[in-house]
FINUDO-135317 format. One record per residue (C-alpha): x, y, z; residue number from 1; chain. Coordinates in Angstrom, 2 decimals, padded with zeros to 5 digits. Example, Ala and Ser with C-alpha at 12.3 -4.5 7.8 and 13.67 -1.06 7.14 Angstrom:
BEGIN
REC       X       Y       Z tormar sero
REC  012.30 -004.50  007.80      1    A
REC  013.67 -001.06  007.14      2    A
***
This chain:
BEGIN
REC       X       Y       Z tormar sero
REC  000.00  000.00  000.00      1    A
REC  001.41  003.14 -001.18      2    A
REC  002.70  005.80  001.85      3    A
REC  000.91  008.67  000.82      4    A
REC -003.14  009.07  000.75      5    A
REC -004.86  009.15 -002.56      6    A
REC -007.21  011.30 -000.42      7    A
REC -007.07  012.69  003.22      8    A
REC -009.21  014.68  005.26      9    A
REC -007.11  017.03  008.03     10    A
REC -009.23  018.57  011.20     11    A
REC -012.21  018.64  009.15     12    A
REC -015.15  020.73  011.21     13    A
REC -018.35  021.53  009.13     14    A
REC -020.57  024.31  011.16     15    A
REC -024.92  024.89  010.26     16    A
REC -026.49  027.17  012.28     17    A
REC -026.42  026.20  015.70     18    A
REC -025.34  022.88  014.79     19    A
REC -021.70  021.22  014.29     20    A
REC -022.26  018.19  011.99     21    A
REC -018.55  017.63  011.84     22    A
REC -016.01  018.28  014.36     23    A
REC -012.24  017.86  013.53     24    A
REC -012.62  014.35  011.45     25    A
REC -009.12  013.25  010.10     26    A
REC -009.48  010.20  007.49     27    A
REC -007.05  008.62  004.82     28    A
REC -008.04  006.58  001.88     29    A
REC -005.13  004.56  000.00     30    A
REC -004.72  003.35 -003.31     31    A
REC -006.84 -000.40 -003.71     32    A
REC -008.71 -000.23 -000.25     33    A
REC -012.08 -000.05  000.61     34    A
REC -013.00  001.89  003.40     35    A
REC -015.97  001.54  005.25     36    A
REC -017.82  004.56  006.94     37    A
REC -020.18  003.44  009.77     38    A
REC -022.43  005.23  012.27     39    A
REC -025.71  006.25  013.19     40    A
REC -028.72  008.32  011.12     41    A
REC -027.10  011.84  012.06     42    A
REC -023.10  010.88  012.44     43    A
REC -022.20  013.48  010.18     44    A
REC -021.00  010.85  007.37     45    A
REC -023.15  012.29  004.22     46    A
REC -022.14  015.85  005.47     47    A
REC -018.36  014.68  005.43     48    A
REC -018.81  013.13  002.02     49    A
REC -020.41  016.67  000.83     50    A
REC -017.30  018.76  001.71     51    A
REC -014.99  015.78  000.10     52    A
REC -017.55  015.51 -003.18     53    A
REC -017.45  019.80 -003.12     54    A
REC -020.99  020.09 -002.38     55    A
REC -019.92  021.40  001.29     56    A
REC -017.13  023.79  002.17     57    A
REC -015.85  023.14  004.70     58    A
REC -015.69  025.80  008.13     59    A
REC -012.08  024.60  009.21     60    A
REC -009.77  021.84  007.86     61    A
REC -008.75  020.53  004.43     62    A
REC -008.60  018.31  001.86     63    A
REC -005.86  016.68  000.50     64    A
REC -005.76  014.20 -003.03     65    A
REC -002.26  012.47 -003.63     66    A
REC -000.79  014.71 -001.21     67    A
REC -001.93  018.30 -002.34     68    A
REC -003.74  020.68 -000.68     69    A
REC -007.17  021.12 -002.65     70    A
REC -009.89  023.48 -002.94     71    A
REC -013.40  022.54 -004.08     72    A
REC -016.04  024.79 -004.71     73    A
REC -018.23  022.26 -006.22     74    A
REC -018.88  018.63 -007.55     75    A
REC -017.44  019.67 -010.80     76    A
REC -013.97  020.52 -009.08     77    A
REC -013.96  017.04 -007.53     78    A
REC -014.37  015.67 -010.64     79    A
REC -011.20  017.00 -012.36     80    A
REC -009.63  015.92 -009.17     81    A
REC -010.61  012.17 -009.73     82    A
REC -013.56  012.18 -007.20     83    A
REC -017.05  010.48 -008.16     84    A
REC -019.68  009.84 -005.81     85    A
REC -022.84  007.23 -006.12     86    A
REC -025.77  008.94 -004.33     87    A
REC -028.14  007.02 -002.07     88    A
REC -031.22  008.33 -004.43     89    A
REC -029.23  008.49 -007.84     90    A
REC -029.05  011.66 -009.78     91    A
REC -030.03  010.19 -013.38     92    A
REC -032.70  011.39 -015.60     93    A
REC -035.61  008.65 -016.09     94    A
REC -036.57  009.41 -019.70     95    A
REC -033.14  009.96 -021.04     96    A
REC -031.03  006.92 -022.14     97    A
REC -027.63  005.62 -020.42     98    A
REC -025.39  007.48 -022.52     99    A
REC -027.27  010.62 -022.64    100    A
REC -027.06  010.59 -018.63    101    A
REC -023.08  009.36 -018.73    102    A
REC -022.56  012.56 -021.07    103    A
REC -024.31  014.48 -019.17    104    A
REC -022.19  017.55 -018.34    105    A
REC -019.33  016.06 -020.05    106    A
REC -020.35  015.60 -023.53    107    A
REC -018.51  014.06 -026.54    108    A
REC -019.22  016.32 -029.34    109    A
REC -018.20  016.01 -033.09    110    A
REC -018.32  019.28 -034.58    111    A
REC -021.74  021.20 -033.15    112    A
REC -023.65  017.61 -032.61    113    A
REC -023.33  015.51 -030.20    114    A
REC -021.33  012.35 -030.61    115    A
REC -023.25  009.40 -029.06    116    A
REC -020.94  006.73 -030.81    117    A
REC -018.28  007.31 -028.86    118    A
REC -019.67  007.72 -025.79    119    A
REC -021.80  004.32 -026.16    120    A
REC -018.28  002.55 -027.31    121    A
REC -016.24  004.06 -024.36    122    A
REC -019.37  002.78 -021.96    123    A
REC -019.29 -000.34 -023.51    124    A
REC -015.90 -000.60 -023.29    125    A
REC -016.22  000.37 -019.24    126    A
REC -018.80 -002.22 -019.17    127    A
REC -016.43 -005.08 -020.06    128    A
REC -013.21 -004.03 -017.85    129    A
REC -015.74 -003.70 -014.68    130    A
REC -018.69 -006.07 -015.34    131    A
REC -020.85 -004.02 -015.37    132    A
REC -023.06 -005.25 -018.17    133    A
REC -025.29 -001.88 -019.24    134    A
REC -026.71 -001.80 -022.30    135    A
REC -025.76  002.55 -023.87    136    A
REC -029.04  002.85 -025.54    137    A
REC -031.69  001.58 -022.66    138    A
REC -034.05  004.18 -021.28    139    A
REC -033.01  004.43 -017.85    140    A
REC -037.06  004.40 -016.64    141    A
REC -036.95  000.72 -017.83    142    A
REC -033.70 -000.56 -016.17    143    A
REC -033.92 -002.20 -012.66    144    A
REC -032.61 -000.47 -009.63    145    A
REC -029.25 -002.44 -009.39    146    A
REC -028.80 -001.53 -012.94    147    A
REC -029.20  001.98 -012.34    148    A
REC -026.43  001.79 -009.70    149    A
REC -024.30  000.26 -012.31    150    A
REC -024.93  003.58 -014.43    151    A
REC -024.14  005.60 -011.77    152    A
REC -020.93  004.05 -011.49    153    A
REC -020.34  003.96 -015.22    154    A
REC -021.09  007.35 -015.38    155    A
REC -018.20  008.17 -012.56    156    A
REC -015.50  006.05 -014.53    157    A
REC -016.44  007.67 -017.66    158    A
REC -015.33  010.62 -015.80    159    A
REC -012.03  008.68 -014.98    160    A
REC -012.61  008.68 -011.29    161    A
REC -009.95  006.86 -008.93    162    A
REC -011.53  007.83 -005.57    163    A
REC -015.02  005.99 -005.61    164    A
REC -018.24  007.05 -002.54    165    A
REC -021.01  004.76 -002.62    166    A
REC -023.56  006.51 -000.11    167    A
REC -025.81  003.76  001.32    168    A
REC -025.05  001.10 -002.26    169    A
REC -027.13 -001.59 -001.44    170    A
REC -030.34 -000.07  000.50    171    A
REC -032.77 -000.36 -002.31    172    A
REC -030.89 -003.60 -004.32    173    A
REC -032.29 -007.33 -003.97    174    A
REC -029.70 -009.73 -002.54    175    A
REC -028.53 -011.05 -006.11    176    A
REC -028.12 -007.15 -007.41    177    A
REC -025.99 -007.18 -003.30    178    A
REC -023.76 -009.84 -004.97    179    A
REC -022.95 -008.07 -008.28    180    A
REC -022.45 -004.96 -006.80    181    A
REC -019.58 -006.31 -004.30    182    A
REC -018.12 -008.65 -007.36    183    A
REC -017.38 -005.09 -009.33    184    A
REC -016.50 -003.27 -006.25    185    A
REC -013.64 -006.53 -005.56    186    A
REC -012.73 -005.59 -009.10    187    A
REC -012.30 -001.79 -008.71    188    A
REC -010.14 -002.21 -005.98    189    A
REC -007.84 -004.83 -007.83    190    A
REC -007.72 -002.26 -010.40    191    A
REC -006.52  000.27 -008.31    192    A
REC -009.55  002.23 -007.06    193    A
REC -010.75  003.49 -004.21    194    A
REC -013.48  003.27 -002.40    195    A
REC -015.28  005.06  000.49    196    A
REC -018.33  002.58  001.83    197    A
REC -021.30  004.20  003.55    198    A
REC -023.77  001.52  004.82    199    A
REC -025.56  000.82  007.93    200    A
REC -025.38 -003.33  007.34    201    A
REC -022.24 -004.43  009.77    202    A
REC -022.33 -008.01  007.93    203    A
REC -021.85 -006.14  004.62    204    A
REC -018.77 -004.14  006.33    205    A
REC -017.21 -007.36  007.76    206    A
REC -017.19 -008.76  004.34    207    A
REC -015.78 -005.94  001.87    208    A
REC -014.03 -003.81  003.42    209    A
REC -010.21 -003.03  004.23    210    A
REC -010.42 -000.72  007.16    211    A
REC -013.36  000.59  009.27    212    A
REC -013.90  003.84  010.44    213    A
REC -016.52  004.66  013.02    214    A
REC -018.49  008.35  013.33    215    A
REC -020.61  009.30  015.81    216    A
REC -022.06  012.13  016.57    217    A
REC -019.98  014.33  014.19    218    A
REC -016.61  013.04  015.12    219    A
REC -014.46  009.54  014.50    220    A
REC -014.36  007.45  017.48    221    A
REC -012.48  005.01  016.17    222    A
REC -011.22  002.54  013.68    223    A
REC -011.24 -000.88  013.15    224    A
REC -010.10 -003.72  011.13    225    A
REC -012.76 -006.00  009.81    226    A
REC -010.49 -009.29  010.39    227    A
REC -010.93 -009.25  013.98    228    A
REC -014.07 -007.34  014.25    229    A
REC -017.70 -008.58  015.44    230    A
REC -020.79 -006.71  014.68    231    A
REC -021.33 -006.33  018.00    232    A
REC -018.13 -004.73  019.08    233    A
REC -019.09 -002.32  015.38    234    A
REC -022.40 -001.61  016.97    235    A
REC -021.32 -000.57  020.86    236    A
REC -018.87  001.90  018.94    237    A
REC -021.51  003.19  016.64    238    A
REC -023.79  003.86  019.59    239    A
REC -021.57  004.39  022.30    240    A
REC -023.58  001.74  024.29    241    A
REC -023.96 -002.21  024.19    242    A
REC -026.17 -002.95  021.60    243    A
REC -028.36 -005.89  021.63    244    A
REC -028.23 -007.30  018.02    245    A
REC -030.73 -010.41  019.04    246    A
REC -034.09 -009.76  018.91    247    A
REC -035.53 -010.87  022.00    248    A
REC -039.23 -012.10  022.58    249    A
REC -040.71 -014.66  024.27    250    A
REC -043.52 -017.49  022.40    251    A
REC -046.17 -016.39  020.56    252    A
REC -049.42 -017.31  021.96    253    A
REC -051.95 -016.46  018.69    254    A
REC -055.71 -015.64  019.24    255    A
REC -058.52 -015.04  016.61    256    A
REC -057.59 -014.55  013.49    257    A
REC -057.58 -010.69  012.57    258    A
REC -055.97 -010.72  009.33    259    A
REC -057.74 -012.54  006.45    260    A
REC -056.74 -012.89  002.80    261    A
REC -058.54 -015.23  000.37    262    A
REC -057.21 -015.33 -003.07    263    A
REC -056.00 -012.17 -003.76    264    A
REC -055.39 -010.73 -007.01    265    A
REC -054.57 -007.37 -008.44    266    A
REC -051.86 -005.97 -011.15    267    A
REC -049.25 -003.83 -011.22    268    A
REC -049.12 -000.05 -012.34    269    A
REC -048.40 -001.57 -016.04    270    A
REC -051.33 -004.27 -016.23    271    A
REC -049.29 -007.13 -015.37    272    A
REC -050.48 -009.68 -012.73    273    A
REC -049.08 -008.62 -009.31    274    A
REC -050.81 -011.02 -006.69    275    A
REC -051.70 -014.11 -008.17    276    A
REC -054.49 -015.87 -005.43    277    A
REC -052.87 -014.66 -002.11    278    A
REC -054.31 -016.48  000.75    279    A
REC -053.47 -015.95  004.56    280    A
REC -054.57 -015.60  007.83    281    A
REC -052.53 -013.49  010.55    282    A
REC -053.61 -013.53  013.97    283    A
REC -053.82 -011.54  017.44    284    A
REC -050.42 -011.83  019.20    285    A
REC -048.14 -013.65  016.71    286    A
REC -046.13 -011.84  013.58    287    A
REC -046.40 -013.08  010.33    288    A
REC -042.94 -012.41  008.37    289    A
REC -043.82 -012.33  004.04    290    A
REC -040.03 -012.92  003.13    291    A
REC -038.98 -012.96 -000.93    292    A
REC -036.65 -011.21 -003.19    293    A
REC -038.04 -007.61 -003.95    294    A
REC -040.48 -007.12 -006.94    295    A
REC -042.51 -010.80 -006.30    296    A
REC -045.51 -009.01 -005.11    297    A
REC -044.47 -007.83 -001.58    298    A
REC -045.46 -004.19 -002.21    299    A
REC -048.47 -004.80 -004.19    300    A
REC -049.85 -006.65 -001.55    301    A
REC -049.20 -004.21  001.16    302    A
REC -050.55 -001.55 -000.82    303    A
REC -054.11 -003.44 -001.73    304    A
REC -054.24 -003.96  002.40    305    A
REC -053.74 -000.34  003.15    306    A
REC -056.32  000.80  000.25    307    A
REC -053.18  002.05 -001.71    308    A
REC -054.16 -000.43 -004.67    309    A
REC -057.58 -001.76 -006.05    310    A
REC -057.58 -005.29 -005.77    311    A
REC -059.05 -007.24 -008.89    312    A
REC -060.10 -009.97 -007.41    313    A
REC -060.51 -012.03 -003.44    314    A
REC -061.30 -010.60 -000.22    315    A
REC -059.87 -008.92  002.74    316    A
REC -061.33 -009.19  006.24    317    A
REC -059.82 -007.07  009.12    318    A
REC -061.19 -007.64  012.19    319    A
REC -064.11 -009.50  011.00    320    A
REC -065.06 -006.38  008.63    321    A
REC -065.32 -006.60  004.76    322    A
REC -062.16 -004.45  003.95    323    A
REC -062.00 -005.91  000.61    324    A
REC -060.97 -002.10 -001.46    325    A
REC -061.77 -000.10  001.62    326    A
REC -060.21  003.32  001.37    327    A
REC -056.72  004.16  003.31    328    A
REC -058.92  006.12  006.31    329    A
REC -061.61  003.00  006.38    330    A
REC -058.31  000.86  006.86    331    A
REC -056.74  003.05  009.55    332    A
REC -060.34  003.63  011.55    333    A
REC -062.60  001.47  010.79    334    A
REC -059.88 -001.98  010.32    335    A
REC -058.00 -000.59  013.37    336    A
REC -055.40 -000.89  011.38    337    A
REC -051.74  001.46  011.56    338    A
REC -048.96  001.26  008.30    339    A
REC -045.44  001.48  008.60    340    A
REC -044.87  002.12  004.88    341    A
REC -042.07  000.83  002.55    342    A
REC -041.31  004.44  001.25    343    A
REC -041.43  006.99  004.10    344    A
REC -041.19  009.80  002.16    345    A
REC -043.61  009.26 -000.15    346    A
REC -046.34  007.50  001.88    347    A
REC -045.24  007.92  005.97    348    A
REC -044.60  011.56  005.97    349    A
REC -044.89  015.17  004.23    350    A
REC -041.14  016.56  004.27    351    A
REC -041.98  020.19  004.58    352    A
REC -044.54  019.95  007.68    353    A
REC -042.86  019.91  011.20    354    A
REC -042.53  016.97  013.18    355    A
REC -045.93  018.13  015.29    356    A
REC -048.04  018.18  012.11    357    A
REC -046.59  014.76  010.99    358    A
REC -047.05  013.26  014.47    359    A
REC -051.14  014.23  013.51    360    A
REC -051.05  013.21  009.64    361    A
REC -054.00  010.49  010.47    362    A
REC -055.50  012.11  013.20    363    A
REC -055.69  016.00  012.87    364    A
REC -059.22  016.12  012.56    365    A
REC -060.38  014.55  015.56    366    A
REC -060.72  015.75  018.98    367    A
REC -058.26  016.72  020.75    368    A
REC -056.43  017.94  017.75    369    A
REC -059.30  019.83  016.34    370    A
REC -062.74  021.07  016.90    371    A
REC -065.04  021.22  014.23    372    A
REC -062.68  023.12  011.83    373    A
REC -060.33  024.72  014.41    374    A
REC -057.15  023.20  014.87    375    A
REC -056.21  023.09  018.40    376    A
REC -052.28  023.87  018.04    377    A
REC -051.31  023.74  021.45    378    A
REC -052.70  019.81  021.84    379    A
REC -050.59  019.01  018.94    380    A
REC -047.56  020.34  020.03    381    A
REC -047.92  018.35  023.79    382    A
REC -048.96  014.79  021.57    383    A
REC -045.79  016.05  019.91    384    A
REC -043.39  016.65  022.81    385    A
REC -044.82  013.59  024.78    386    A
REC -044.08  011.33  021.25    387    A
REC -040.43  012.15  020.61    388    A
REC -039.88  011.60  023.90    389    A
REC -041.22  008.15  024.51    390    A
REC -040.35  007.43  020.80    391    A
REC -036.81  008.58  021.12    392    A
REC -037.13  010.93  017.74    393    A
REC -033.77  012.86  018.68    394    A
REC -034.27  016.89  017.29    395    A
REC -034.04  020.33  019.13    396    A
REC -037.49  021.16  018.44    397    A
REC -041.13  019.90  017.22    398    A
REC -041.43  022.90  015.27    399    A
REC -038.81  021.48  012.86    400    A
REC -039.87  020.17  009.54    401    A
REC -039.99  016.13  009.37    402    A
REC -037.14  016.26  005.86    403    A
REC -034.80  017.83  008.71    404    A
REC -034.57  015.03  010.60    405    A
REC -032.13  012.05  009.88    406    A
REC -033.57  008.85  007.94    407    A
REC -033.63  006.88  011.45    408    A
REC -035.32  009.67  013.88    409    A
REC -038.04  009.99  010.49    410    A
REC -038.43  006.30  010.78    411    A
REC -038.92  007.03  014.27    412    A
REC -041.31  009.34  013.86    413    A
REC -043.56  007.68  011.41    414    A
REC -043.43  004.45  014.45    415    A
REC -044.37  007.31  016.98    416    A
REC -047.51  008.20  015.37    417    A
REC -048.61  004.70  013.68    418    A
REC -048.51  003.29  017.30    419    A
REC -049.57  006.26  019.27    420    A
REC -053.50  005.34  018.80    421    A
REC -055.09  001.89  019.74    422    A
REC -055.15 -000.59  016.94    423    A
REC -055.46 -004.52  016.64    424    A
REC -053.59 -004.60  013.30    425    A
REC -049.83 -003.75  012.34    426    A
REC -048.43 -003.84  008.59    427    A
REC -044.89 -003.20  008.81    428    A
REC -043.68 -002.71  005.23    429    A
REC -039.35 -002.82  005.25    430    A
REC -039.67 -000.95  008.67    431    A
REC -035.76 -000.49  009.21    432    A
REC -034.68 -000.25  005.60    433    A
REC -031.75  002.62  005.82    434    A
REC -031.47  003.16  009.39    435    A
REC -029.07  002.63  011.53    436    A
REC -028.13 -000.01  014.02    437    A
REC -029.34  002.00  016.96    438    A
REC -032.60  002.72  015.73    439    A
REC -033.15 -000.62  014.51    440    A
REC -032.83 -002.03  017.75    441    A
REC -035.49  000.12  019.26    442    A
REC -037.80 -000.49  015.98    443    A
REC -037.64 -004.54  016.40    444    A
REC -038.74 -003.43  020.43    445    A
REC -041.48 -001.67  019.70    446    A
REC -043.12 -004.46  017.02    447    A
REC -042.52 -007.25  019.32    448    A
REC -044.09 -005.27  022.14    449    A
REC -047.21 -004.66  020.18    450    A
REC -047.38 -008.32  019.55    451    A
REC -047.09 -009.17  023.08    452    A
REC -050.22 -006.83  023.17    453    A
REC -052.33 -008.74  021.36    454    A
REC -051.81 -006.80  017.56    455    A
REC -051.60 -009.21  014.86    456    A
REC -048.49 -007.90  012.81    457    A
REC -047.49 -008.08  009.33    458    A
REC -043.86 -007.78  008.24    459    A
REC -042.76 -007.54  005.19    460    A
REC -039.13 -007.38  004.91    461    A
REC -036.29 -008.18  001.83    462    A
REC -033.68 -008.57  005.15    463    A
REC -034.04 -012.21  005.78    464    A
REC -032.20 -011.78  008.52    465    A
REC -034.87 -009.24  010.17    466    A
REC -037.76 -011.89  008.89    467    A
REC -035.38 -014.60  010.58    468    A
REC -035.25 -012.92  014.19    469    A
REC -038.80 -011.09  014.36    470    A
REC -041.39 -013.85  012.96    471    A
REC -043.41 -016.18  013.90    472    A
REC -044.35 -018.09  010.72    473    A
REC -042.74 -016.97  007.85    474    A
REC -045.00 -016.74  004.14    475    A
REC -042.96 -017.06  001.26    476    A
REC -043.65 -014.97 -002.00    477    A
REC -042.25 -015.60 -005.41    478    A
REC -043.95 -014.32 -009.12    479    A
REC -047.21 -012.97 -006.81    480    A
REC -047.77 -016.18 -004.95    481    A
REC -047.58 -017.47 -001.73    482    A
REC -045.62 -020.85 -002.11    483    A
REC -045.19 -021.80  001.39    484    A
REC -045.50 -020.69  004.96    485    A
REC -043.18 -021.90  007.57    486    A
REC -043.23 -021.73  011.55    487    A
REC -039.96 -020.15  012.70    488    A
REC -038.67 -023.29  014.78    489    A
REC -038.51 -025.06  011.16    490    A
REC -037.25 -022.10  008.91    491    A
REC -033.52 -022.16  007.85    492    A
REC -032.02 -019.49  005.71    493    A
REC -030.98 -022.11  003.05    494    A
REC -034.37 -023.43  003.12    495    A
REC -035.80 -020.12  002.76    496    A
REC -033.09 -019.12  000.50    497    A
REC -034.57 -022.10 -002.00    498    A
REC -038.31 -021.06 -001.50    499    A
REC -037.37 -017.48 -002.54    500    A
REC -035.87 -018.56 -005.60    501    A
REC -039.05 -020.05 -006.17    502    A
REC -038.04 -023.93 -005.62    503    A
REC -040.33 -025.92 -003.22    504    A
REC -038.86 -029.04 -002.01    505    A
REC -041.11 -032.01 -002.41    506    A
***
């Protein structure tokens, strides 16, 4: 490993009003390494990764690249310098194809047009070395998610980057796309890359990566080396406390059923068959984990429960009650029923209210919150205060708007309000997805104590190993079907492994 840095950061401190998000943070990246960047929702890593990617100046410190003193007024600076970063939410435009998004900003031009030709042949030709397997001409709208990633990182070679940041790289991918994307990180590195890895998974950071360095709470804490590391030793330096990793819960004891599905069927957005005859019972006291590779009907079927989706054909009974294309509101009041949705931002919260109003989003109306068409401020703002405190949704004030807080505190705060209201039926849709360790912990608390209450509870979950320590019985889906449902004393992860690939062992 070479002596000198490919890229250092020196007593970097990054100051927002009345906030330090980074406080003197010194880090080295070497030629060939990966480095991975753990800590909680709120560490200060994505801020960090700002100043280095230009999008942040930084209030004191610097940056170095191959031993230089740099200055970076924006991404384009970090560009020249060899710097590309792969955004949690990637920054490519739908409608356009791959190689008009790789050329975007940087185009190859012949003459006054355009020259796609060469752009497409130097993509394809990036495509081979890496394998990364991107067609130049696709529409980016139709490509999968973990294909999109691969443009992203195309589109930061194309750019002939040598320091790599992959923000949060395999949130949204499916466990094959998980695979593929640490096969061409292995081969960036033997190449001579770079990388800086943000993630919250410690398993994923035990596997891939050189070094370890730990934030928390705007400063590093500490490094360490994955060879010798546990996950829980990565966790208790994350949080700055023991963290219990193991879900513990005692035996389910189930009552009446609450949740019933008979042959479900409805389509996707496009027309195509989504839920193919869904059928399945959950009930009071026990949770009911739907494990399966993402896109095999998971979200479909959450959404035709919630009255998200029109189902085209079956019945839904909550509670005993016809629900069968009840409205979202008939769900929540009339089924009992509370929704920890898949996408937060789109369906668990409205980024420019404050954290009071979203604390009310399902509930505004009624008394005490309102009367008649008066809203009664002051009772939202003490349901508020007494929420974040029992729901541990860390942020200076409930006047702040829900987008400021971190992904784990929103999390948080979408929990605080489903749960704050008495209901006999929990659909947890990928209810830790993106957060960190810490507030995972406390999420997996608070569904197993609503069990223990007597709510029947839903999971749906692409982490087998969150299915694996929170369920009950365990519902397989593959191609909109149900193939097989398994009590948790008999479920393996091979065994599941096999049912999720869509083979059922005679």
């Amino acid at each position: 490993m070479e002596q000198t840095p490919v890229l250092e950061a020196r007593n970097i401190t990054k100051r927002f009003p009345g906030v330090i998000a980074n406080r003197n943070v010194n880090l080295a990246l070497h030629r060939g390494e990966i480095l991975a960047l753990l800590g909680e929702n709120g560490a200060g890593k994505s801020t960090l990764m700002n100043v280095i990617y230009g999008l942040y100046q930084p209030t004191e410190g610097e940056i170095l690249v191959n031993g230089k003193p740099v200055q970076m007024h924006s991404p384009k600076d970090a560009i020249t310098l060899g710097i590309g970063m792969v955004h949690q939410h990637f920054q490519l435009v739908p409608v356009m194809t791959v190689v008009d998004n790789v050329m975007l900003g940087s185009e190859s031009v012949r003459g006054p047009f355009l020259n796609r030709e060469a752009a497409a042949a130097r993509i394809t030709e990036l495509s081979e070395r890496y394998n990364l397997s991107v067609d130049p001409y696709a529409l980016v709208e139709d490509l999968p998610v973990g294909v999109r990633q691969r443009v992203e990182i195309i589109k930061a070679l194309y750019r002939q980057a040598d320091i790599l940041i992959l923000d949060e790289p395999t949130a949204v991918l499916t466990p094959q796309e998980i695979e593929g994307l640490f096969a061409v990180m292995d081969l960036l590195r033997k190449q001579g890359k770079a990388i800086i890895f943000i993630t919250h998974k410690l398993k994923e950071v035990l596997r891939v990566a050189d070094r370890i360095g730990v934030l928390r709470r705007g400063e590093v804490v500490g490094e360490a080396d994955p060879k010798t590391a546990t996950q829980a030793s990565l966790a208790s330096l994350m949080v700055g406390r023991e963290v219990i990793l193991e879900v513990k819960k005692s035996d389910a004891h189930p009552g009446r059923a609450i949740l019933e599905i008979a042959d479900l069927h409805a389509s996707t957005d496009l027309g195509e068959p989504a839920l193919a005859g869904v059928s399945l019972a959950v009930h009071a006291g026990e949770i009911v984990g739907v494990a399966g590779v993402q896109g095999n009907g998971q979200t479909e079927l959450v959404e035709v429960l919630t009255g998200l989706r029109t189902a085209k054909g079956g019945s839904i009974h909550i509670g005993g009650k016809e629900m069968t294309d009840a409205s979202p509101r008939q769900v929540t009041e009339e089924g009992q029923s509370c929704h920890i949705p898949e996408d937060r931002h789109t369906y668990g919260m409205v980024s420019a209210y404050s954290i009071a109003d979203n604390l009310v989003l399902n509930t505004y109306y009624k008394p005490p919150f309102a009367r008649g068409i008066t809203v009664n401020r002051a009772a939202i703002d003490k349901n508020a205060l007494a929420l974040v405190e029992k729901f541990d949704v860390r942020t200076p004030s409930v006047h702040l708007s829900g987008g400021s807080l971190s992904g784990g505190n929103q999390q948080k705060m979408v929990v605080a309000r489903e749960f704050s209201r008495p209901i006999q039926l929990l659909i947890a849709a990928q209810p830790t997805r993106g957060i960190d360790v810490g507030s995972i912990e406390f999420i997996h608390q608070q569904i197993v104590a609503k069990r223990d209450e007597g709510v029947a509870v839903l999971l749906v979950s692409s982490e087998l190993d969150e299915i694996l320590a929170l369920s009950d019985r365990i519902a397989v889906m593959y191609k909109g079907e149900i193939i097989d449902i398994v009590d948790r004393g008999d479920a393996t992860r091979e065994g599941l492994g096999l049912l999720m690939a869509g083979v059922k062992e005679a």
